[in-house]
PDB file with SEQRES, HELIX, SHEET and CRYST1 records, atoms N, CA, C and O in Angstrom:
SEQRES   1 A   56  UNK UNK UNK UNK UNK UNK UNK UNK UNK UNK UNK UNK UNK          
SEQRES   2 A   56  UNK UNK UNK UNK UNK UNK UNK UNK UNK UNK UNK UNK UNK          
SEQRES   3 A   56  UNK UNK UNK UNK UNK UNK UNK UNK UNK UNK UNK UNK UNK          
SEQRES   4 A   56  UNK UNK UNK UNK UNK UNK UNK UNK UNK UNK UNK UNK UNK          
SEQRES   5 A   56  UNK UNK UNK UNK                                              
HELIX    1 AA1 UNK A   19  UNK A   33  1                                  15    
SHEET    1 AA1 2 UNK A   6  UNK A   9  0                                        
SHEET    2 AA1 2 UNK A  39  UNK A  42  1                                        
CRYST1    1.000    1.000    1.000  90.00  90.00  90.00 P 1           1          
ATOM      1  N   UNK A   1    -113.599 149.682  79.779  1.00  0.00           N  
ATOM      2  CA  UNK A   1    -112.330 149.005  79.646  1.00  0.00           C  
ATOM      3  C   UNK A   1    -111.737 148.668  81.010  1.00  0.00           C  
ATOM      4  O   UNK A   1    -110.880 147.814  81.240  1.00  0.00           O  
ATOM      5  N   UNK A   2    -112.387 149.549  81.945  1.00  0.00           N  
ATOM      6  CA  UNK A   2    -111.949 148.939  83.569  1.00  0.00           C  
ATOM      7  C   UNK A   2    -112.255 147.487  83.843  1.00  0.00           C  
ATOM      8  O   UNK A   2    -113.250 146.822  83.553  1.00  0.00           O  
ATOM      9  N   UNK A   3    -110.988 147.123  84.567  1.00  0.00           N  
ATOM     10  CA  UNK A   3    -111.289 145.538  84.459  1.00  0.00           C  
ATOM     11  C   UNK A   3    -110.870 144.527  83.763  1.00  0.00           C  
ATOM     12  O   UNK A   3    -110.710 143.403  84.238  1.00  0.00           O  
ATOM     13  N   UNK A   4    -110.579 144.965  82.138  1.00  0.00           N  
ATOM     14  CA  UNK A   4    -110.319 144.026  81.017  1.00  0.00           C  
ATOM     15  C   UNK A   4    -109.214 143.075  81.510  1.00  0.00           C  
ATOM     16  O   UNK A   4    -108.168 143.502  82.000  1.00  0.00           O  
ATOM     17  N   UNK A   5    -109.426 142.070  81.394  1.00  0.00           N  
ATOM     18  CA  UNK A   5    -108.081 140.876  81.995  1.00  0.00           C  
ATOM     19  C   UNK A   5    -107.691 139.854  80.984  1.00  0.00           C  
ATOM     20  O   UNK A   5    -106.660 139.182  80.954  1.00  0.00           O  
ATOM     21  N   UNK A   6    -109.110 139.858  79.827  1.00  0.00           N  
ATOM     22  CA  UNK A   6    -108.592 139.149  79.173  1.00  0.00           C  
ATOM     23  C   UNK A   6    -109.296 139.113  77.364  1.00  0.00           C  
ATOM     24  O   UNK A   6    -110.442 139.559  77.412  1.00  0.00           O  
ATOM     25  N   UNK A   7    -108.976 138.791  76.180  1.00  0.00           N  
ATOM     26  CA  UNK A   7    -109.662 139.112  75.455  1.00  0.00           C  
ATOM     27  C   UNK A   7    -109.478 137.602  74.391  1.00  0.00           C  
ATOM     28  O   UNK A   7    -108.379 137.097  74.163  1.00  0.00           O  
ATOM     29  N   UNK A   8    -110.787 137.071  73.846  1.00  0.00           N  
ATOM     30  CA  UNK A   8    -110.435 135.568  72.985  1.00  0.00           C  
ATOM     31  C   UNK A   8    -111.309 135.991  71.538  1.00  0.00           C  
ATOM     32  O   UNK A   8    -112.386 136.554  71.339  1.00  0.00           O  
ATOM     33  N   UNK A   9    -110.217 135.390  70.629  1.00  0.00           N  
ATOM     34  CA  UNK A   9    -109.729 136.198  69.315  1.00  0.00           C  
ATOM     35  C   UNK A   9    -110.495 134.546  68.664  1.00  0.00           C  
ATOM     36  O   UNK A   9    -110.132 133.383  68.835  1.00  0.00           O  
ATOM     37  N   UNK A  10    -111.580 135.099  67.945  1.00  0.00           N  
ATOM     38  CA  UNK A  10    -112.577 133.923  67.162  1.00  0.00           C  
ATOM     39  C   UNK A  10    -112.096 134.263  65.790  1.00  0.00           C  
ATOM     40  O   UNK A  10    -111.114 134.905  65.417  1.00  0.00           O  
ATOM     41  N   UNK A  11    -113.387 133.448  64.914  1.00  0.00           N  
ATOM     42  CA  UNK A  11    -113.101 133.404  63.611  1.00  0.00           C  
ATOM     43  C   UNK A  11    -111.838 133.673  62.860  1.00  0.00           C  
ATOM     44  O   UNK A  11    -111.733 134.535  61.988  1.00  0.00           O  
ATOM     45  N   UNK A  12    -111.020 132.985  63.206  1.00  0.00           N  
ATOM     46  CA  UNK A  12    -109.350 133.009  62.726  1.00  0.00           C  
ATOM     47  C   UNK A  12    -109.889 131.912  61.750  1.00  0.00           C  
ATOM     48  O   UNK A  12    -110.943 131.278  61.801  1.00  0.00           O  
ATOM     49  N   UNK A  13    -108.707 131.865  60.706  1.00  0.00           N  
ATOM     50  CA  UNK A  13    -108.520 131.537  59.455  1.00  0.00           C  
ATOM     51  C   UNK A  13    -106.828 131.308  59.174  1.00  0.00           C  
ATOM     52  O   UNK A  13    -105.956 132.048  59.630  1.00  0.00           O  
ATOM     53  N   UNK A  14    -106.592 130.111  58.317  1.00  0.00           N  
ATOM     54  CA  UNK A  14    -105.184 130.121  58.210  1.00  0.00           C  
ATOM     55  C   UNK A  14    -104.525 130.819  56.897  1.00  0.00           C  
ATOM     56  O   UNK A  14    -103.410 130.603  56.422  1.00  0.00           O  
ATOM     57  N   UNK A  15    -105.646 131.819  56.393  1.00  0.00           N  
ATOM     58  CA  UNK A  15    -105.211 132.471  54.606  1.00  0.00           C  
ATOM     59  C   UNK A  15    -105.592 133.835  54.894  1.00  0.00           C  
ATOM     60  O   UNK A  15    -104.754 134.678  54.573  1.00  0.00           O  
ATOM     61  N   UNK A  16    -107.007 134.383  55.597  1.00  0.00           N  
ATOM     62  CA  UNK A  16    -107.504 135.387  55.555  1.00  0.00           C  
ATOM     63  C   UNK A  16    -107.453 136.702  56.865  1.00  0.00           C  
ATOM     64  O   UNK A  16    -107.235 137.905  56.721  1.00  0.00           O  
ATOM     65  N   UNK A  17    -107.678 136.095  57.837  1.00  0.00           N  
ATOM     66  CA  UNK A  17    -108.038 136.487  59.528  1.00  0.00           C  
ATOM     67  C   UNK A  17    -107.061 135.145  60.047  1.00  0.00           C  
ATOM     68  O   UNK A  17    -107.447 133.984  60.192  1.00  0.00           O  
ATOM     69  N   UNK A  18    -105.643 135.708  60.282  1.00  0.00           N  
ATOM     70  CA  UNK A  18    -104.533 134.708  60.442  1.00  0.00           C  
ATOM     71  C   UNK A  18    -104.894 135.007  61.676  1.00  0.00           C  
ATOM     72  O   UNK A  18    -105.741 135.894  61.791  1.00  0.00           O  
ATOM     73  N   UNK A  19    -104.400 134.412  62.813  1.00  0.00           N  
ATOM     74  CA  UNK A  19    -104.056 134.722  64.460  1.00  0.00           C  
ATOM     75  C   UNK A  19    -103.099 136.483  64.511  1.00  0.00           C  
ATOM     76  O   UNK A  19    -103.274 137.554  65.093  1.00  0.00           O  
ATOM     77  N   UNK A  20    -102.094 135.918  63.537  1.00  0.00           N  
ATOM     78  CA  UNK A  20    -101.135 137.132  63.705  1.00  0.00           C  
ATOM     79  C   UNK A  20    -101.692 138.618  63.719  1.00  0.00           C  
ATOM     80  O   UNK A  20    -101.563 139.559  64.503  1.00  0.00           O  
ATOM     81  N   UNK A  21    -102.726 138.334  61.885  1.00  0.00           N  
ATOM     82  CA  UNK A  21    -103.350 139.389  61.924  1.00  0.00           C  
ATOM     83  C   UNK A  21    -104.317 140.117  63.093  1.00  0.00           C  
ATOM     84  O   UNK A  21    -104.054 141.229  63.553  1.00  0.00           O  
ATOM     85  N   UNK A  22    -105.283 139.445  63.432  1.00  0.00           N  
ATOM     86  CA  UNK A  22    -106.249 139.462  64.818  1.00  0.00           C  
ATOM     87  C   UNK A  22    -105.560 140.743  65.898  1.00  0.00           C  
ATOM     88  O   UNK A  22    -105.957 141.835  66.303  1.00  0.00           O  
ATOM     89  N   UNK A  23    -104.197 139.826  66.095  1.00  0.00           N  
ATOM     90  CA  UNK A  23    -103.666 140.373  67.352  1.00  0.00           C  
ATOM     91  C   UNK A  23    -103.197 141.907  67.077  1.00  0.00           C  
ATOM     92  O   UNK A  23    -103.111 142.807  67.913  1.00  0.00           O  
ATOM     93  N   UNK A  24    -102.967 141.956  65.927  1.00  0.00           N  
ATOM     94  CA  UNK A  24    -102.174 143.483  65.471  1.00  0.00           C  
ATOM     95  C   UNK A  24    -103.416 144.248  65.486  1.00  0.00           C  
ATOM     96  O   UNK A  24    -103.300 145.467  65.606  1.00  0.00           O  
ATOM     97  N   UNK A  25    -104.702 143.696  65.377  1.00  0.00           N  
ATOM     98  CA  UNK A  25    -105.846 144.207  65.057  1.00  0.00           C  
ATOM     99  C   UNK A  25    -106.383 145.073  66.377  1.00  0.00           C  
ATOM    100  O   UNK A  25    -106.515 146.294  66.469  1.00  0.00           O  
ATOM    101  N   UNK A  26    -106.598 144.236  67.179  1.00  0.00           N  
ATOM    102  CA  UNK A  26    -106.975 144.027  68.928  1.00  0.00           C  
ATOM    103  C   UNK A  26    -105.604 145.067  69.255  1.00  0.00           C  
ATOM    104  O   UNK A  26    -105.915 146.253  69.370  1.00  0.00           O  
ATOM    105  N   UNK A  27    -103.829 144.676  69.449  1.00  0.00           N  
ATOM    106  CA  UNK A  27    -103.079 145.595  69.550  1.00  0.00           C  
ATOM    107  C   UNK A  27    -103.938 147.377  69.331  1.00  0.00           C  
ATOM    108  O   UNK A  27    -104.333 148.220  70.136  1.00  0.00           O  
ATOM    109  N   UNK A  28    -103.919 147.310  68.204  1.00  0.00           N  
ATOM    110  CA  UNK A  28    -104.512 148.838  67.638  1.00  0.00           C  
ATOM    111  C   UNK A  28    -105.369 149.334  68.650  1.00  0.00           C  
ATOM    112  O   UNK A  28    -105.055 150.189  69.479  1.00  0.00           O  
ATOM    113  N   UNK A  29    -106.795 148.593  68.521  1.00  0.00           N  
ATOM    114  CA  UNK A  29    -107.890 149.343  69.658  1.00  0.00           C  
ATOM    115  C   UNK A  29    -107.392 149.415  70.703  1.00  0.00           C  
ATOM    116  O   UNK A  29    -107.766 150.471  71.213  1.00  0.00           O  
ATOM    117  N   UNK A  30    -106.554 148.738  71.528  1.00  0.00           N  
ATOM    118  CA  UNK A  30    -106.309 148.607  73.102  1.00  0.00           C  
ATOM    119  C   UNK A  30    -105.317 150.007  72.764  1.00  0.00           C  
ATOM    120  O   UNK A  30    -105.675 150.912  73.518  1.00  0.00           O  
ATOM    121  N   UNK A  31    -104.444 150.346  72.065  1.00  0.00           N  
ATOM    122  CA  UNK A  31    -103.843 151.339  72.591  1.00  0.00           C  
ATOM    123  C   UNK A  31    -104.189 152.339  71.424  1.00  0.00           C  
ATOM    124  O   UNK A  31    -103.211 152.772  70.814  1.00  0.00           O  
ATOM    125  N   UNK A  32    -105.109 152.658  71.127  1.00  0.00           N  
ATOM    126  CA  UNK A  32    -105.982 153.962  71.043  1.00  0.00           C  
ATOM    127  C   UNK A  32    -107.213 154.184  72.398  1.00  0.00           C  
ATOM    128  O   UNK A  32    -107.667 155.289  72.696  1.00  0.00           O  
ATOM    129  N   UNK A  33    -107.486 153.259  72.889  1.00  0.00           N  
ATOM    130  CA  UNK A  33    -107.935 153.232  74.259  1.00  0.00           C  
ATOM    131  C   UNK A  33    -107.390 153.682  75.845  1.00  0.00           C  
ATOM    132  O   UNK A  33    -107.978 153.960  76.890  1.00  0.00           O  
ATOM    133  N   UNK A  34    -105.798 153.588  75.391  1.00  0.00           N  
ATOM    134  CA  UNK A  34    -104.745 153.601  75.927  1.00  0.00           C  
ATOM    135  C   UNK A  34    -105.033 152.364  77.514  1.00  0.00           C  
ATOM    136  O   UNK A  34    -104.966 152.579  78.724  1.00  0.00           O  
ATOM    137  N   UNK A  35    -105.377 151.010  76.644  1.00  0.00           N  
ATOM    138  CA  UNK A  35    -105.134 150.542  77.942  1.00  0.00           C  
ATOM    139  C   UNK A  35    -104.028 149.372  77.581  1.00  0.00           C  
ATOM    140  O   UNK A  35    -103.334 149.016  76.628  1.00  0.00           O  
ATOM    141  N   UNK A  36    -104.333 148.962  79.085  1.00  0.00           N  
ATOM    142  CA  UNK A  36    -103.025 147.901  79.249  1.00  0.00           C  
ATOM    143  C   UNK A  36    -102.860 146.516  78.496  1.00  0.00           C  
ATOM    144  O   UNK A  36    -104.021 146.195  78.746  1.00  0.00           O  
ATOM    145  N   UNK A  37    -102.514 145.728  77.979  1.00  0.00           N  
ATOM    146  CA  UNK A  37    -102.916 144.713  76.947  1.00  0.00           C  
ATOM    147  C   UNK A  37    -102.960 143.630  77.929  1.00  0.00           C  
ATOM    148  O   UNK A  37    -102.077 143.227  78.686  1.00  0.00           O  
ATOM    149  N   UNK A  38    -104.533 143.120  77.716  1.00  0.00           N  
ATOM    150  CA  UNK A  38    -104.974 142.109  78.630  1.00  0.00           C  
ATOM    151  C   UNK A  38    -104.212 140.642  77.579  1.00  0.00           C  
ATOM    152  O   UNK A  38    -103.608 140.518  76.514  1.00  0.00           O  
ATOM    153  N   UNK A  39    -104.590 139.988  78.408  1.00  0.00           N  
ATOM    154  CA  UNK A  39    -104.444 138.392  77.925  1.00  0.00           C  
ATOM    155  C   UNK A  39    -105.110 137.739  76.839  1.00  0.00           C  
ATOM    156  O   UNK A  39    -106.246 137.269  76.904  1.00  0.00           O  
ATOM    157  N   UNK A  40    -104.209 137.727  75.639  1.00  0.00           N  
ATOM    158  CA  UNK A  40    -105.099 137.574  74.382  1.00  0.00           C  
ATOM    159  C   UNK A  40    -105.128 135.637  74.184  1.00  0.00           C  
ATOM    160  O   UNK A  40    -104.148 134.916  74.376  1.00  0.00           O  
ATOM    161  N   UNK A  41    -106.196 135.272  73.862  1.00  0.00           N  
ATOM    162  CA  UNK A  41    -106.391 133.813  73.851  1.00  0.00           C  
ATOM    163  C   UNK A  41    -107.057 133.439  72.341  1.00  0.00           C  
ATOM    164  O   UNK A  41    -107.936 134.155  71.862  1.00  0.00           O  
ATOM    165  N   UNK A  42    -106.578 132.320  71.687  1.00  0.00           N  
ATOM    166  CA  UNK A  42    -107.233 132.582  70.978  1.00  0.00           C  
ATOM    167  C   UNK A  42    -107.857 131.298  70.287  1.00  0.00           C  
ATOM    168  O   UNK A  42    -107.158 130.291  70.398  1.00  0.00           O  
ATOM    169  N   UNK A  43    -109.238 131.130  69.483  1.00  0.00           N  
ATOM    170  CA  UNK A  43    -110.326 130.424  69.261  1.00  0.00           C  
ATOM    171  C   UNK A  43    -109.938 129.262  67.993  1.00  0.00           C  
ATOM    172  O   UNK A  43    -110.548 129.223  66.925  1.00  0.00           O  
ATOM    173  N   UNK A  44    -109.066 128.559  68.277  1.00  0.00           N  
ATOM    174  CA  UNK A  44    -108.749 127.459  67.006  1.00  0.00           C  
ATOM    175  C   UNK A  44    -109.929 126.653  66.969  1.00  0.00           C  
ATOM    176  O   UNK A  44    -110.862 126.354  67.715  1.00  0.00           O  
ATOM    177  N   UNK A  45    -109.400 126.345  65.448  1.00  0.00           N  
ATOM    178  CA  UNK A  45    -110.409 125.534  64.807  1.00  0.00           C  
ATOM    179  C   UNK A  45    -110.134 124.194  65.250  1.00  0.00           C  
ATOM    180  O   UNK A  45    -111.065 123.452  65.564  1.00  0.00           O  
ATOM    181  N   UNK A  46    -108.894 123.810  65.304  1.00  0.00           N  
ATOM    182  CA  UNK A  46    -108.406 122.581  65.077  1.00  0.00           C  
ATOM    183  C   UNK A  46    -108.257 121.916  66.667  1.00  0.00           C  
ATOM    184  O   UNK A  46    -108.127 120.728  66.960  1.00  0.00           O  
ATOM    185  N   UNK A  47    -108.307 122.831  67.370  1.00  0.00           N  
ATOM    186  CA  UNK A  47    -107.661 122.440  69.269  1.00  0.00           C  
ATOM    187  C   UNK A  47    -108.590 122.928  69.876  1.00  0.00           C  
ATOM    188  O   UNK A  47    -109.265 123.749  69.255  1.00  0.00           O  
ATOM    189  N   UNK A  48    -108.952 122.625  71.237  1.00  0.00           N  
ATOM    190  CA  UNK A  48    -108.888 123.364  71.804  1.00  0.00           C  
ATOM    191  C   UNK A  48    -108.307 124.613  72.701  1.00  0.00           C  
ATOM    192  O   UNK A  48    -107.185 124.389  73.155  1.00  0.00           O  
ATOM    193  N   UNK A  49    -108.749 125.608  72.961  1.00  0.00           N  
ATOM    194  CA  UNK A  49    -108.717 127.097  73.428  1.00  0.00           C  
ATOM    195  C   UNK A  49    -108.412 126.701  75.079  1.00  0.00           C  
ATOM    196  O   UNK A  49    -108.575 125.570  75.536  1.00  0.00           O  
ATOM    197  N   UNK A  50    -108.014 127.690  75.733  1.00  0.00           N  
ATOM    198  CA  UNK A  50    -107.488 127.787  76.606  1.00  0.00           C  
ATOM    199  C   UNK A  50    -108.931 127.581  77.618  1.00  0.00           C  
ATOM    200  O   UNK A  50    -109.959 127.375  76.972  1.00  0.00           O  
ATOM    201  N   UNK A  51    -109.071 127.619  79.065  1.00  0.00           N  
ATOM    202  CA  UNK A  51    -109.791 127.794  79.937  1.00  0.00           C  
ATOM    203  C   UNK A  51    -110.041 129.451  80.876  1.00  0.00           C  
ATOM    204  O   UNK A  51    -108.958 129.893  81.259  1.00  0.00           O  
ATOM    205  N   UNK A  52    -111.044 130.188  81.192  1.00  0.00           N  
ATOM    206  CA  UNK A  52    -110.814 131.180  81.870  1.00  0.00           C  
ATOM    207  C   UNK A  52    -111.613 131.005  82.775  1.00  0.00           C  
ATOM    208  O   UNK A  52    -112.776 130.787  82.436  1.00  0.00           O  
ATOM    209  N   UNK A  53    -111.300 131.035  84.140  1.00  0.00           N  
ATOM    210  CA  UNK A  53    -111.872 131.395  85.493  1.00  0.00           C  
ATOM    211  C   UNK A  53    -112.237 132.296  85.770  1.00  0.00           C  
ATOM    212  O   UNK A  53    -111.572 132.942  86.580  1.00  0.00           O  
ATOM    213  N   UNK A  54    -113.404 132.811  85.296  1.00  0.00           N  
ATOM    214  CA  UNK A  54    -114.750 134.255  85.167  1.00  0.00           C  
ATOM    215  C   UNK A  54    -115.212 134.355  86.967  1.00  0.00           C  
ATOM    216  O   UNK A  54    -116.200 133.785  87.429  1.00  0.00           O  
ATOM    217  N   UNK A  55    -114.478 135.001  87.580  1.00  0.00           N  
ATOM    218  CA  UNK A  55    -114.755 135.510  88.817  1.00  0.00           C  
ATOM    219  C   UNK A  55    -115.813 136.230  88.618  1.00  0.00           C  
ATOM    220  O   UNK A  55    -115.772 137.005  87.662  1.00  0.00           O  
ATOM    221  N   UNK A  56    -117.271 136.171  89.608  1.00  0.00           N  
ATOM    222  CA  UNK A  56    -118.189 137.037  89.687  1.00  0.00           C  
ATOM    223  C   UNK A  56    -118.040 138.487  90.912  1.00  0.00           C  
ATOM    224  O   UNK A  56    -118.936 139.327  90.986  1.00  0.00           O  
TER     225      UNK A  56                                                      
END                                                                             
């Protein structure tokens, strides 16, 4: 989890696997992990998704 900066939330759905839901989902693990809540992005069907600059 060292490191995490950012996390992108796929297979969303507008009835089943809402965005909202996802995030409460992701919420949960990150803080039973107890880490810091990275940058959640997430994978539409309809738009495009954001861009991330993957530093090596």
């Amino acid at each position: 989890w060292d490191g995490l900066e950012a996390v992108f939330l796929a297979h969303l759905s507008e009835t089943n696997n809402t965005p909202e839901h996802a995030r409460r989902a992701v919420d949960a693990v990150l803080a039973n992990q107890n880490v810091c809540r990275p940058q959640l992005n997430f994978g539409w069907q309809d738009r495009p998704s954001v861009c991330l600059n993957i530093d090596s």
